[in-house]
NUDO-154995 format. One record per residue (C-alpha): residue in one letter; z negated, x, y. Coordinates in steps of 0.05 Angstrom, whole numbers, padded with zeros to 5 digits, always signed. Layout:
% NUDO-154995
AZXY ...
% end
This chain:
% NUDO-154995
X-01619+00638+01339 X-01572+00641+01268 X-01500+00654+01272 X-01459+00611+01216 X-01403+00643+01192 X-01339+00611+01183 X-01304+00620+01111 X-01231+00625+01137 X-01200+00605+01067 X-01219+00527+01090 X-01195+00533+01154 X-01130+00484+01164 X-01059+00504+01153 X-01007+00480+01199 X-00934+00488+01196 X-00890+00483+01249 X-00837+00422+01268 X-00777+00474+01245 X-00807+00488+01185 X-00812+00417+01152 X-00743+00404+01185 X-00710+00466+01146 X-00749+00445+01085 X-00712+00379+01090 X-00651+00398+01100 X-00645+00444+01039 X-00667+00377+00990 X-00613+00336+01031 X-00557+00388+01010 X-00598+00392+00941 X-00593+00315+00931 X-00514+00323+00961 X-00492+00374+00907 X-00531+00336+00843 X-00501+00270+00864 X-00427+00305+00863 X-00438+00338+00796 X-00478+00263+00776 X-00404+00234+00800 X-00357+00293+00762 X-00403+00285+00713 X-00388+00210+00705 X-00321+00212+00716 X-00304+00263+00661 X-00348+00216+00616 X-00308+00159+00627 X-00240+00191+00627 X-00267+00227+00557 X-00285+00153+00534 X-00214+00125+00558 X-00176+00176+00520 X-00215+00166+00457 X-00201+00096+00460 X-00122+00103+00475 X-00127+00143+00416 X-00160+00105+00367 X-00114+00052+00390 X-00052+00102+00388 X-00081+00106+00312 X-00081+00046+00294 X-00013+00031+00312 X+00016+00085+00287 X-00008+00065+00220 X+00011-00005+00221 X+00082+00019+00244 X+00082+00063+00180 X+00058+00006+00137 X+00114-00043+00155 X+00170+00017+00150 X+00137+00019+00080 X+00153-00049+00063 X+00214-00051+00091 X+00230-00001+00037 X+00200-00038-00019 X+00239-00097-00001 X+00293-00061-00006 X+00282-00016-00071 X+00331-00061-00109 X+00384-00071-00059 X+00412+00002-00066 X+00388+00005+00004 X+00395+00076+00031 X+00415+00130+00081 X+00432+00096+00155 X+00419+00026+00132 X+00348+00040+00099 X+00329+00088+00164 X+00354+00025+00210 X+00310-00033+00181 X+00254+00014+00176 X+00256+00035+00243 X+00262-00024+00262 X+00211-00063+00235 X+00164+00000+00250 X+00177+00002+00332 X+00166-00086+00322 X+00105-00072+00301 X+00088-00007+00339 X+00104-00054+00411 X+00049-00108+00386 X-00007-00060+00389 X-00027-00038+00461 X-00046+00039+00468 X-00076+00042+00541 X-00053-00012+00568 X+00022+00008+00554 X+00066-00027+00486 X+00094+00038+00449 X+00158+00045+00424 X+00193+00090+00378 X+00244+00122+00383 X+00296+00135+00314 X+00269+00203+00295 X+00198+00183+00301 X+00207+00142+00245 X+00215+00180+00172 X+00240+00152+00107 X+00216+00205+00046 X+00178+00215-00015 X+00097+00222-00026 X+00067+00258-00083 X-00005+00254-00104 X+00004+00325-00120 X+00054+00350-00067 X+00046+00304-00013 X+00103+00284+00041 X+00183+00311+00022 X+00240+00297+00051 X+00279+00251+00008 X+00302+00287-00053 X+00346+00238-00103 X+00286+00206-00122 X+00277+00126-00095 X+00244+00133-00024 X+00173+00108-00025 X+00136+00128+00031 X+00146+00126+00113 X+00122+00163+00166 X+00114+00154+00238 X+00093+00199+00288 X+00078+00161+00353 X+00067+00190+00422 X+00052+00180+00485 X+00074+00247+00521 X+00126+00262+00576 X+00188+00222+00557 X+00161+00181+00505 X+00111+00128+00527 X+00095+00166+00584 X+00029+00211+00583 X-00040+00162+00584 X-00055+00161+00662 X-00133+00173+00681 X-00179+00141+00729 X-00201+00203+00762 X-00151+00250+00762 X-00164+00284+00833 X-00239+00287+00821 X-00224+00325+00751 X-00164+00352+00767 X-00129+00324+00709 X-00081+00264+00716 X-00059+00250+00657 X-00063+00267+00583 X-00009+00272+00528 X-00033+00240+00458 X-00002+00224+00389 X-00015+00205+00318 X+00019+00217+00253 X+00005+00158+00201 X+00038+00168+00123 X+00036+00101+00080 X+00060+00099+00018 X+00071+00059-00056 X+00054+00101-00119 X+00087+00094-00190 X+00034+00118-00229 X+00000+00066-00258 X-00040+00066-00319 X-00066-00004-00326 X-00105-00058-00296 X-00167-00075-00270 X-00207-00135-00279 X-00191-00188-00225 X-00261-00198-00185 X-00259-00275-00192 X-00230-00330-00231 X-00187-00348-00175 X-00156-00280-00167 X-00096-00264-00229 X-00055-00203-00258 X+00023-00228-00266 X+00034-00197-00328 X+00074-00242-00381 X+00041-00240-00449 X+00108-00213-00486 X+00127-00152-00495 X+00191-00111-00502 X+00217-00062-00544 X+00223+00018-00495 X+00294+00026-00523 X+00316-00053-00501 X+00279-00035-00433 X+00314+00047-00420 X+00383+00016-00445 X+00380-00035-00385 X+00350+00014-00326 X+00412+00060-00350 X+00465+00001-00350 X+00482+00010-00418 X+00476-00064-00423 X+00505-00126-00382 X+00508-00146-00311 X+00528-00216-00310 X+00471-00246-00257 X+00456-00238-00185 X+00418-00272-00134 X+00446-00311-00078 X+00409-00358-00026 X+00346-00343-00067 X+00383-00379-00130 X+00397-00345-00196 X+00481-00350-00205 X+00536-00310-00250 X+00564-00250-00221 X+00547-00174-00215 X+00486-00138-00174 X+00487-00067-00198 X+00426-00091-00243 X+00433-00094-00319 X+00406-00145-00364 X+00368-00149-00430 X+00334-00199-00470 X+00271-00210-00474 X+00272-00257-00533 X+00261-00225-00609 X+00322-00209-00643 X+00303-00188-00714 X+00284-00122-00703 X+00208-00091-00708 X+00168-00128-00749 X+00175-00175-00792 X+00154-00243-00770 X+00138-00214-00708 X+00165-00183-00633 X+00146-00236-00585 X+00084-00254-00555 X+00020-00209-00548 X-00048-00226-00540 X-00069-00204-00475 X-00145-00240-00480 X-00178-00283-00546 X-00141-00256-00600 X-00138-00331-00622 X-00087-00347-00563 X-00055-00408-00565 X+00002-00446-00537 X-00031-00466-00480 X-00063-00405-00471 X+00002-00377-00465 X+00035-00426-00423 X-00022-00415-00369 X-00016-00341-00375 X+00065-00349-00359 X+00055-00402-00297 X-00013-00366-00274 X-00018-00292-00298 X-00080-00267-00337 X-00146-00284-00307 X-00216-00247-00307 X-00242-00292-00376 X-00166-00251-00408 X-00193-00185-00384 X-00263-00205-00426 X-00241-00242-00480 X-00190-00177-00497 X-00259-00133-00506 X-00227-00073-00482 X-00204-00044-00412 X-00124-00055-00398 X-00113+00009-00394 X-00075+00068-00437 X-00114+00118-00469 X-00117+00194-00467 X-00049+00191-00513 X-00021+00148-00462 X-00020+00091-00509 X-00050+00017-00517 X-00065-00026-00574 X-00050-00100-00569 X-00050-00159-00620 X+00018-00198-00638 X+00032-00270-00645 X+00078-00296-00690 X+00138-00289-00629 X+00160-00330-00578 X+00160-00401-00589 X+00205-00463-00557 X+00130-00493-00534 X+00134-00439-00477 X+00204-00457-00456 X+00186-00503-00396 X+00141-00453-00369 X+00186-00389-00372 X+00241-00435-00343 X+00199-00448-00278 X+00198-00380-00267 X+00272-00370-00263 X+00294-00320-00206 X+00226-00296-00194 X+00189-00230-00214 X+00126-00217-00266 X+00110-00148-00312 X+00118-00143-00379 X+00092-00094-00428 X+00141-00044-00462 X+00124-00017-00533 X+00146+00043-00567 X+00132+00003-00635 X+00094-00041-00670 X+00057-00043-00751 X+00037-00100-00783 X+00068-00167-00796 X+00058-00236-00773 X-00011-00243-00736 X-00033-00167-00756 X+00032-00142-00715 X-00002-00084-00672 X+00039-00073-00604 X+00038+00004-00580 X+00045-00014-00503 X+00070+00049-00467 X+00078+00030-00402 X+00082-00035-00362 X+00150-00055-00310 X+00168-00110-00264 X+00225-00155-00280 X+00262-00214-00261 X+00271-00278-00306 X+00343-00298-00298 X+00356-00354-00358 X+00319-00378-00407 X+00341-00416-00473 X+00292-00424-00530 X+00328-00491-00570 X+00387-00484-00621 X+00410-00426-00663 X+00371-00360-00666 X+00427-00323-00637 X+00433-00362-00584 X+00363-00366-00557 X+00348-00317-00498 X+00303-00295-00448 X+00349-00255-00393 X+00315-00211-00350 X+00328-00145-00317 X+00286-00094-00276 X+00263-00113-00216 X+00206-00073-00163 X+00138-00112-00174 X+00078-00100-00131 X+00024-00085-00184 X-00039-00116-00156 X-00099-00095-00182 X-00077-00028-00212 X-00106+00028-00230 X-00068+00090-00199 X-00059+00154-00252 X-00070+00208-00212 X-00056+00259-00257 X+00011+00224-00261 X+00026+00221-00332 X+00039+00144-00334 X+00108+00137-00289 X+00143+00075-00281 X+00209+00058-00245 X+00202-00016-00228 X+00120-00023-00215 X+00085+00006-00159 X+00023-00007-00120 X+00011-00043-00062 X+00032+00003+00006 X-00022+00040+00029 X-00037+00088+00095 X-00054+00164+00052 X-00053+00198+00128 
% end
């Protein structure tokens, strides 16, 4: 009779009741722990996303806040606004805006010193303001302990966290460097520069007030009386050259009347910019070449008249060679101005084009950012630069 052996590695295993239980129990407190870090986990997630999002949105007001201040101040170039009165309607106009633009659920609002009228350099960035004409604003908008309040969170006893304290600077800003134009995308789209030019010494003898100050605006109407702004005339009064110191051809070199009656009512379109053959812009000696016409002419004086009381920019020359239709206009810069009276029948000396410096929005400029070209009456649209 055989004996069969048993090999005892195949033999069954068998674990006790207590065993599986404890087994289960350490996954249960296993699963319990993962599922609280799973819940931390998605409550710092969602907090995170909810204070990215109040700031973004704390961003974006702040830098529509500083874009209206900015305008504010370029309405208000001309007006001699300054000092309290300037700070007011900026502020203003900057905590208007800041309210209409929700940051967590909350409408932010600014308090005076928030709110900064100074100066912005390309070179030197934000000043305080210096003598120089303010042109830039900035606003630094919070939302912190006493202003705004800090931005409440969702799950401030799981995080420990209740709230956090946020805030944005914004800078915008309108540059005076300008050294020419580009070429308006579409026929529909126009630069509202006047195709006549005038003389540099005619145009520094009126920003100093060497000259008279007989208009003003009232009720949006052009009547006699002073402003603090200083005439000049734009019309040719036998100096320069000969047969020449009126209109310039700012396109075909052939331009007639009508050419220049559109350019006055309608500014000078993208066909201008190719018929001249050359960019609109001053060259390395700061300088551009442009074509005379025999001067300004009484077939123009409906159109100039329409524009009475409002604003285009004319070229300034530092001088001009050549007679007649050869007249060659140096162009040195390019300044906003006001049309204030225009008379082109009777006597010579009696014809005139009255204008005087006024701020122009330059649309479509090309900004000099070495900042050679400076003008005093043309800047660029506002725009955020922090």
């Amino acid at each position: 009779m055989s004996v069969q052996h048993v090999n005892a590695d195949l033999r069954p295993v068998f674990f006790s009741a207590s065993r599986f239980r404890c087994r289960t129990g350490t996954a249960a407190i296993l699963g319990l722990f993962l599922l609280i870090a799973l819940g931390a986990l998605m409550a710092i997630t969602i907090d995170f996303g909810y204070i990215r999002v109040a700031q973004a949105e704390l961003r974006r007001s702040a830098d529509a806040a500083a874009m209206a201040g900015c305008w504010e101040v370029f309405e208000h170039r001309d007006d001699g606004g300054s000092g309290y009165a300037l700070q007011t309607v900026v502020a203003n106009s900057a905590n208007s805006i800041a309210a209409n633009n929700i940051v967590g659920e909350l409408a932010p609002h600014l308090v005076y010193d928030d709110v900064e009228v100074g100066c912005y350099s390309l070179s030197g960035g934000w000043s305080e303001l210096n003598g120089e004409p303010p042109n830039a604003v900035r606003v630094t908008l919070r939302r912190q302990t006493g202003a705004n309040s800090q931005l409440p969170l969702f799950f401030g006893p799981l995080t420990g966290r209740d709230a956090q304290s946020l805030n944005a600077i914004a800078i915008a800003a309108m540059f005076n460097t300008i050294e020419g134009f580009f070429e308006p995308p579409s026929e529909e789209v126009t630069r509202g520069i006047l195709p006549i030019a005038l003389d540099l010494e005619s145009w520094e003898s009126a920003v100093a007030g060497n000259t008279v100050d007989a208009y003003r605006i009232s009720n949006g109407e052009v009547v006699s009386g002073s402003d603090g702004m200083f005439e000049t005339n734009l019309y040719p009064q036998g100096t320069g050259s000969p047969g020449n110191r009126g209109t310039v051809d700012i396109g075909d070199s052939n331009n007639s009347t009508s050419d220049l009656s559109r350019q006055i009512l309608h500014g000078i379109s993208k066909q201008d910019f190719v018929d001249l053959g050359k960019p609109l812009m001053f060259d390395e000696n700061g300088e551009l070449d442009l074509n005379g016409d025999t001067g300004i002419s009484a077939g123009i004086k409906d159109e100039l008249a329409t524009l009475i009381g409002k604003t285009r920019i004319v070229p300034v020359f530092s001088q001009v060679s050549g007679q007649g239709n050869n007249a060659v206009f140096t162009v040195v810069k390019f300044e906003g101005v006001r049309i204030l009276d225009v008379k082109l029948t009777g006597p010579k000396n009696q014809k005139r084009v009255i204008i005087q410096p006024a701020t122009v929005i330059g649309r479509g400029t090309k900004i000099d950012w070495s900042g050679t070209h400076t003008t005093s009456h043309l800047v660029t649209p506002v725009m955020l630069v922090e």
